[in-house]
C-alpha positions in Angstrom: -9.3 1.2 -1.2 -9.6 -0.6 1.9 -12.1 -3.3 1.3 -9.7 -3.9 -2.0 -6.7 -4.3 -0.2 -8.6 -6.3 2.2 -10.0 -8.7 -0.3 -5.9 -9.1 -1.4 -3.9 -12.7 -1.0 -1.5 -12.3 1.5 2.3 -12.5 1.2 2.6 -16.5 0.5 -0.9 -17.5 0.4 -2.2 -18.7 -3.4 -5.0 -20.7 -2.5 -8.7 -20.5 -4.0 -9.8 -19.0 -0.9 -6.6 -16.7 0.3 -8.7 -13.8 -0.8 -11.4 -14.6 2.4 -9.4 -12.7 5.3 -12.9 -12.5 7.3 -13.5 -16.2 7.2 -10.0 -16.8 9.9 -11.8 -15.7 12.8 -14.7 -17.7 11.8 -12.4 -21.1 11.1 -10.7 -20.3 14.3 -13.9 -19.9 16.4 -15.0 -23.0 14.8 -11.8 -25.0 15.2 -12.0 -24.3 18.9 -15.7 -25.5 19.4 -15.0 -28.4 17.4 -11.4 -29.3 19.6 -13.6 -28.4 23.1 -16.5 -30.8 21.5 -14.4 -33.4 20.4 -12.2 -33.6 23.8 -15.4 -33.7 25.5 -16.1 -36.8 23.9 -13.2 -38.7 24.1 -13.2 -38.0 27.9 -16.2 -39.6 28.1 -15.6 -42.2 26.7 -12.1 -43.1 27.6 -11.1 -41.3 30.7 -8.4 -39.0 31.7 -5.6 -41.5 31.9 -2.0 -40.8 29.9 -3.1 -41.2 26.6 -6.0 -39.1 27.5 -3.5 -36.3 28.6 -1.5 -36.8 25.3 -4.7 -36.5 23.1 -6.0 -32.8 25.0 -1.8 -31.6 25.1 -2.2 -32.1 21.3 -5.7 -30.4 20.8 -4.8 -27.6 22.7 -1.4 -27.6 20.6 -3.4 -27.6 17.4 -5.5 -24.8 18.6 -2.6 -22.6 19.9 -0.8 -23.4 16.2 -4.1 -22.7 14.2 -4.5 -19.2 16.3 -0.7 -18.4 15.8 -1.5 -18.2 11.9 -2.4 -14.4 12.0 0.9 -13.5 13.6 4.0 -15.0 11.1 2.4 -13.5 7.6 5.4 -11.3 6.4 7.4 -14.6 5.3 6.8 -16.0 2.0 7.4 -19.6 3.4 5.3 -19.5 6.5 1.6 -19.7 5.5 2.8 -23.2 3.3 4.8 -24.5 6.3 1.9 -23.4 8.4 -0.8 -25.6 6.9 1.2 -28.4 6.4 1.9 -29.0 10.0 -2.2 -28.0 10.6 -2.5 -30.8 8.4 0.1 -33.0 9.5 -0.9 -32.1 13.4 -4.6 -32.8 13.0 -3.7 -36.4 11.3 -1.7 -37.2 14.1 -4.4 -36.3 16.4 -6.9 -38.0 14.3 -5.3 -41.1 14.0 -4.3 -41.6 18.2 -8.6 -39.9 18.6 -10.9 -40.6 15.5 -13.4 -38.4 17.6 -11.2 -35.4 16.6 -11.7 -36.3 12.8 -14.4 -33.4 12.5 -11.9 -30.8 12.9 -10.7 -31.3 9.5 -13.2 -28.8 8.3 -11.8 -25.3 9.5 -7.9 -27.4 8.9 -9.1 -28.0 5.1 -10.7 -24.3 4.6 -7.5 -23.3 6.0 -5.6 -25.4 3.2 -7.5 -24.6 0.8 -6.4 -20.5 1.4 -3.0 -21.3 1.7 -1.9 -24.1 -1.0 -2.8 -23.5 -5.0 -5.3 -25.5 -5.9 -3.0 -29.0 -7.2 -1.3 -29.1 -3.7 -4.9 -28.3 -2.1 -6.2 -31.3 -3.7 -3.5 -33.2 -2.9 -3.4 -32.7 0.6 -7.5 -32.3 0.9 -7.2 -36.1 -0.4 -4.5 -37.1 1.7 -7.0 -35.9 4.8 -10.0 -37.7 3.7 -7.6 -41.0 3.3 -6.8 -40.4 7.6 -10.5 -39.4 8.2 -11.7 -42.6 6.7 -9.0 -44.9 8.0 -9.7 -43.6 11.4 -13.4 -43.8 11.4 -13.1 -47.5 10.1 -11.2 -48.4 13.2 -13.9 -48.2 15.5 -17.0 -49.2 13.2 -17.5 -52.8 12.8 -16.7 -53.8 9.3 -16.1 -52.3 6.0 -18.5 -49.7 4.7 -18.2 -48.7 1.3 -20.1 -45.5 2.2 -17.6 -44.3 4.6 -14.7 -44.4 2.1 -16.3 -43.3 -1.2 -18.6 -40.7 0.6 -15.9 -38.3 2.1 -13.3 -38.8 -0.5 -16.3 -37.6 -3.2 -17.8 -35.1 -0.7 -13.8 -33.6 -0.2 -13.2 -33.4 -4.1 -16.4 -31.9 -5.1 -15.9 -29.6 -2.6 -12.8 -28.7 -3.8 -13.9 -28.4 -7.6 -16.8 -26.2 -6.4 -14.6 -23.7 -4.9 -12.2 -23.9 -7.9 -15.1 -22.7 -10.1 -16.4 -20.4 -7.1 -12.5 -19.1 -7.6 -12.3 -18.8 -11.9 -15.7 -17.0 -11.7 -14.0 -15.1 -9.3 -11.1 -14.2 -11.1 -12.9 -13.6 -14.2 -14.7 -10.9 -12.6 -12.0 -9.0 -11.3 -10.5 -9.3 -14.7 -13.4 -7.9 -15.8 -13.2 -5.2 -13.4 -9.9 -3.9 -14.3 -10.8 -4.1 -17.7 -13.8 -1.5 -16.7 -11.2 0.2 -14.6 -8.8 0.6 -17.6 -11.2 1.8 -19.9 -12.4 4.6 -17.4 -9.5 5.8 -17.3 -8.9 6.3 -20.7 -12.0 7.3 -20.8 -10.9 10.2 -18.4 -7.9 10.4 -20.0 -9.1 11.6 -23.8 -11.9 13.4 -21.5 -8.8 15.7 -20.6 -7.7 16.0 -24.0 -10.5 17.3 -25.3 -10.7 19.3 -22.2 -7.5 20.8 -23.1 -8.1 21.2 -26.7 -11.4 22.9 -26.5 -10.3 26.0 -24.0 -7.1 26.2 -26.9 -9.6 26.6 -29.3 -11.8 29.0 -27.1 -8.3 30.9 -25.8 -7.5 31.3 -29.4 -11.4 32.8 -30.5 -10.8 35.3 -27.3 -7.3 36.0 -29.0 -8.6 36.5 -32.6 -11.7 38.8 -31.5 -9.5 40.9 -28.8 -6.5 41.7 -29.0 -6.3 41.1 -33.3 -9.0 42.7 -33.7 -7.8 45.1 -31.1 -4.1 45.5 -33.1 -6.6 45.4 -36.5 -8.1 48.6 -35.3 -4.8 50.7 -33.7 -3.2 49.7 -37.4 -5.8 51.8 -39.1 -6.3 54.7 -36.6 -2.3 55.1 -37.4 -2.8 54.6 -40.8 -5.8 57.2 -40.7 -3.2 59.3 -38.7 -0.5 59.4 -41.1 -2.2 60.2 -44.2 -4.0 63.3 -42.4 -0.5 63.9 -40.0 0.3 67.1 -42.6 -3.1 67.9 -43.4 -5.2 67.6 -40.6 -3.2 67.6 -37.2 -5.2 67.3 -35.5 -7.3 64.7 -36.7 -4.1 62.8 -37.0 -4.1 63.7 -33.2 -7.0 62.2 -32.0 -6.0 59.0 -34.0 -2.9 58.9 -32.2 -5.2 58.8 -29.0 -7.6 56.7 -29.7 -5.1 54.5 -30.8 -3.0 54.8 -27.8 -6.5 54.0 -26.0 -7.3 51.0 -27.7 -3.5 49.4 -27.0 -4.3 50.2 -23.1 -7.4 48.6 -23.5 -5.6 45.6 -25.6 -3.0 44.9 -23.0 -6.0 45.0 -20.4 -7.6 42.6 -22.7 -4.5 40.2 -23.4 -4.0 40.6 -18.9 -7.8 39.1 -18.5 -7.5 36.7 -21.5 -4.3 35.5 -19.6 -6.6 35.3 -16.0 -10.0 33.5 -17.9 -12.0 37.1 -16.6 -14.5 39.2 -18.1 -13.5 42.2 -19.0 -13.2 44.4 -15.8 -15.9 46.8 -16.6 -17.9 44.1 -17.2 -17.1 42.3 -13.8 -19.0 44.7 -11.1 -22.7 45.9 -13.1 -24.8 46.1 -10.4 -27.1 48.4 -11.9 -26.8 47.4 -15.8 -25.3 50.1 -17.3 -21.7 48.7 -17.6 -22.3 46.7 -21.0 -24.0 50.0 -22.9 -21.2 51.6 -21.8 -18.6 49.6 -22.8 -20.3 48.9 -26.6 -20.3 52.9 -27.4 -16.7 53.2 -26.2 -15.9 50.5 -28.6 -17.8 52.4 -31.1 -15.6 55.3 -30.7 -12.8 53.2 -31.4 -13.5 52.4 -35.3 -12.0 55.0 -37.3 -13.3 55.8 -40.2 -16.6 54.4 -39.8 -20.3 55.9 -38.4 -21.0 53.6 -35.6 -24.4 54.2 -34.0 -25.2 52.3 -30.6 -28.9 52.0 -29.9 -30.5 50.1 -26.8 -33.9 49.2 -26.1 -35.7 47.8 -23.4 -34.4 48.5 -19.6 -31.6 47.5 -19.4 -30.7 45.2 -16.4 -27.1 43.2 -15.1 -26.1 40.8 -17.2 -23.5 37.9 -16.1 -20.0 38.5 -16.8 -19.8 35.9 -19.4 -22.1 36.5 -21.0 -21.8 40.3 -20.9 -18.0 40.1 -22.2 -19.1 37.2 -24.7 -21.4 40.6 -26.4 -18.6 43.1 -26.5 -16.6 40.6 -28.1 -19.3 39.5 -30.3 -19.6 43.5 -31.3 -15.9 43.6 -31.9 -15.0 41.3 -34.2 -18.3 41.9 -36.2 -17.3 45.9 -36.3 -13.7 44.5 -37.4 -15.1 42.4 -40.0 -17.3 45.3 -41.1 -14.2 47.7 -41.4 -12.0 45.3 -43.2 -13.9 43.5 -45.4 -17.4 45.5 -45.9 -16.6 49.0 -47.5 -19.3 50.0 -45.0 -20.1 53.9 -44.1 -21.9 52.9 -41.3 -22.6 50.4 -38.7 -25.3 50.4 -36.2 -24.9 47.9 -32.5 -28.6 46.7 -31.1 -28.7 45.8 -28.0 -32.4 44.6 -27.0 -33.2 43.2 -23.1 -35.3 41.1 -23.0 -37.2 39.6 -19.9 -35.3 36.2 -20.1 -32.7 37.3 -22.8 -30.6 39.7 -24.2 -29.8 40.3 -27.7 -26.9 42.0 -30.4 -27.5 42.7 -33.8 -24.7 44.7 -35.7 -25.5 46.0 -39.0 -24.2 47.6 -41.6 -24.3 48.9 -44.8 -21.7 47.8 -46.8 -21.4 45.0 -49.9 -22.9 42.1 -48.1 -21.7 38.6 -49.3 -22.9 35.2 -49.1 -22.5 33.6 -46.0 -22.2 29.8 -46.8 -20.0 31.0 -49.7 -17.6 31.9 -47.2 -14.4 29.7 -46.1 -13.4 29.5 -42.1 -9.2 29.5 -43.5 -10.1 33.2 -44.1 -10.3 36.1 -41.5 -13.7 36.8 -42.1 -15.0 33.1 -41.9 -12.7 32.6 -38.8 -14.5 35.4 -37.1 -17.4 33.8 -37.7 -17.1 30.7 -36.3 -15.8 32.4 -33.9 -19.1 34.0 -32.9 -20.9 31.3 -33.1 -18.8 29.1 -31.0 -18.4 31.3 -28.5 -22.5 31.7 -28.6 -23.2 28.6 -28.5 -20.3 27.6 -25.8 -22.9 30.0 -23.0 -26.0 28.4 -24.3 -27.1 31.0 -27.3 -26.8 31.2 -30.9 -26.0 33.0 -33.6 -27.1 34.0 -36.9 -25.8 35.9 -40.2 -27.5 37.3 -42.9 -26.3 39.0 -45.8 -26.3 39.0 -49.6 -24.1 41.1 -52.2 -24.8 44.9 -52.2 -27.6 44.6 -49.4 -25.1 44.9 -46.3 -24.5 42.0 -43.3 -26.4 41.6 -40.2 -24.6 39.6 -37.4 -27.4 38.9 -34.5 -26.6 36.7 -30.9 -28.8 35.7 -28.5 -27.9 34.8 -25.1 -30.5 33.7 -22.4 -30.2 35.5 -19.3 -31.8 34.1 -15.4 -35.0 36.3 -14.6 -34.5 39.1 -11.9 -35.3 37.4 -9.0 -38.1 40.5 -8.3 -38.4 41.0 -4.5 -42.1 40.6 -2.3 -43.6 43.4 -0.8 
């Protein structure tokens, strides 16, 4: 931010070289080596009588002014009336002292940040007319050299730094250009930011707490049809529904928070996720769900670990409302650098790529497999009509760091 604001025209100043801040100490500290030369010259060769006196009152005038540059800059008009009177001063100078001509290098630089580039010329021109003029009042004769050579040398001079300035400006065009896009860039980078956790918030919806009211709409249904019956039965429906809207509005709370689910949050010795897949298999009425786990089983990260429960939900809702299944079984298998769900079941089956993702079933899907392959897994169904469905994930899990002894 700084060395852009540093490489900025000041207030006023439109030349081709207003951008150079750095170079006004340098044009100053040249300017004053070139006066102190110059004056040593001239009193040299001439004396200090009264015009002598004259000559050094205006060189050190014209090095005061030039040095005075850096404190008027807030005023629009200053840096323009500035280097005309460097101009105008050093002419003057020149013209009663040809030996001071030399010092129209740091004045021209200094025109050449100020003025735009037609007044530059102008006045660059109107410098090399003096220079020459003075110069040819102490050489003998007329020398073509010394009138064509600095008015040339001036004007290409000034053409070169007028390309030096398009290329310039071109590039900082350029620049911006690059700027502009990256922020677009970072702008639809946001968008899609924003609508990829709607569509994972709405996936952690769908498998939760639907599938969570899916499951409390059947244990009441289950409820009411044996109510007169079977008490109760009709009983423990009640409760386990009233169970699984404690553990929805638990849900919807971490949903709401981006968390794991909490008894997934604090497994320090592995046993959480088990747990927390049988007492969802206590929560499907009306269908045998079996939870089986092999291998050893060993903490699994959060995400991952709540990315299986909910994996095992909305498979064991799919299998209750669309299946006709009597029983489901849950897998889970440890792995040493994974860990793995199957759910199976034993109901009509379908076929998979037959199925549409506008319908509940299909969206649950997708589901699964988005949220799979969102932690670096994937996911896989097989099924076919009247040989039940299979839903397996896979999520890689870091090795046990396993300590030396």
């Amino acid at each position: 931010m700084s060395d852009r604001s540093s490489l900025a025209p000041r207030p006023g100043e439109h030349g081709i070289l207003a951008p150079a801040g750095r170079l006004d100490r340098w044009l100053l500290v040249v300017l004053v080596v070139l006066l102190i030369t110059c004056a040593a010259r001239y009193l040299d060769r001439h004396g200090l009588g009264a015009p002598g006196g004259g000559v050094l009152a205006a060189a050190l005038m014209l090095g005061v002014a030039y040095a005075t540059r850096g404190l008027l800059r807030a005023s629009n008009w200053w840096p323009t009336a500035w280097a005309v009177a460097m101009a105008a001063l050093w002419a003057g100078l020149t013209v009663a002292a040809p030996s001071f001509a030399w010092c129209a290098v740091p004045v021209a630089f200094a025109v050449l940040q100020v003025l735009p580039f037609g007044w530059a010329v102008t006045v660059v021109m109107a410098m090399t007319v003096v220079l020459t003029v003075s110069w040819a009042r102490i050489t003998d004769g007329v020398d073509p050299v010394q009138i064509v050579g600095p008015i040339g040398v001036a004007l290409l001079t000034v053409l070169a730094y007028r390309a030096l300035d398009r290329e310039s400006r071109a590039r900082q065009q350029v620049l911006e250009q690059l700027v502009e896009a990256q922020d677009d860039l970072a702008q639809e980078q946001h968008r899609s930011g924003a609508l990829a956790e709607r569509t994972r918030l709405s996936r952690e919806i769908h498998d939760s707490v639907g599938q969570g009211l899916s499951s409390i709409n059947l244990l009441l249904q289950a409820a009411e049809q044996a109510w007169e019956v079977q008490p109760a039965a009709a009983r423990d429906h009640v409760r386990t529904a009233a169970a699984t809207a404690r553990e929805g509005l638990d849900e919807v709370r971490r949903v709401v928070r981006d968390l794991a689910p909490a008894e997934l949050a604090e497994d320090a010795g592995g046993a959480a996720l088990p747990t927390a897949l049988r007492r969802l298999a206590e929560t499907r009425a009306g269908l045998d769900v079996a939870v089986r786990v092999h291998g050893e089983p060993v903490p699994v990260p959060s995400d991952i670990a709540a990315a299986l429960v909910r994996t095992a939900r909305g498979a064991l809702a799919n299998v209750v409302e669309h299946a006709a299944a009597s029983r489901a079984v849950v897998t889970l298998t440890y792995q040493p650098d994974a860990v793995l769900l199957d759910v199976r079941d034993d109901g009509r089956g379908f076929v998979p790529d037959a199925v549409r993702p506008s319908g509940t079933r299909g969206r649950g899907l997708a589901g699964i497999r988005a949220r799979a392959e969102d932690l670096g897994g994937w996911a896989a169904v097989e099924s076919a009509p009247g040989e039940g469905t299979t839903v397996s994930v896979r999520f890689p899990v870091p090795v046990p760091e396993r300590s030396a002894r």
